[in-house]
N, C-alpha and C positions, 0 to 999 in steps of 0.2 A: 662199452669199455670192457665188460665181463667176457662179452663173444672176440675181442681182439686177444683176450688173454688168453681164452678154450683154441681159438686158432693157433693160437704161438704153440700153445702145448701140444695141438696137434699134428705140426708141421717140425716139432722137438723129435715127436715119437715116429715119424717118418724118415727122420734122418735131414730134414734140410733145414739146418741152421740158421742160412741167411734167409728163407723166408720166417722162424717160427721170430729171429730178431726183428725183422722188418713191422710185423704184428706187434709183437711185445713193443718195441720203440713207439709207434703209434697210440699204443694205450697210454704208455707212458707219457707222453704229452696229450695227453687228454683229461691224464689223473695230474698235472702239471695246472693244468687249468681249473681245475673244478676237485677238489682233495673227496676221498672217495677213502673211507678204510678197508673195505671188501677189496675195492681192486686194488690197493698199494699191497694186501697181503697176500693178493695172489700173484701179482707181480714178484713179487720175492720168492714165492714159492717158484715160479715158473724160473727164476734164475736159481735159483739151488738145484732147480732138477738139470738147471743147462751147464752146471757148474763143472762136471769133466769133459767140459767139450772147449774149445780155443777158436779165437776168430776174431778179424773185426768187428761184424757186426756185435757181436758178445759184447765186445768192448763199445761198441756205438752207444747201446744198451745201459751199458753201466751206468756212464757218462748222464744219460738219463736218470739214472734211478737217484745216481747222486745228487744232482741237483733237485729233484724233489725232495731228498732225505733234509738237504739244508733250510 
């Protein structure tokens, strides 16, 4: 879960959004399944760092996080 979130971040700092979301999404159904606090806060980290950036996937993303948060 930890290397899908190092991947998101890494595919952030490259510039391509829809893969660093595609990574990020995947973790996030992972941490959906199996609650994990290391990876929900790096997951949030990783969308704070994605946070001037716009996109569906971004919003795919969310959409994830939100339903973990509930």
């Amino acid at each position: 879960m930890l290397l899908l979130v190092d991947l998101a971040t890494a595919e952030l700092h490259t510039g391509d959004l829809p893969a660093a979301c595609s990574h990020a999404t995947d973790a996030a159904l992972l941490l959906h399944h199996a609650a994990y606090a290391i990876g929900a806060a790096r997951l949030r980290a990783f969308r704070a760092a994605a946070a001037p950036l716009n996109g569906a996937a971004l919003r795919a993303l969310d959409e994830h996080l939100f339903r973990i948060a509930a």
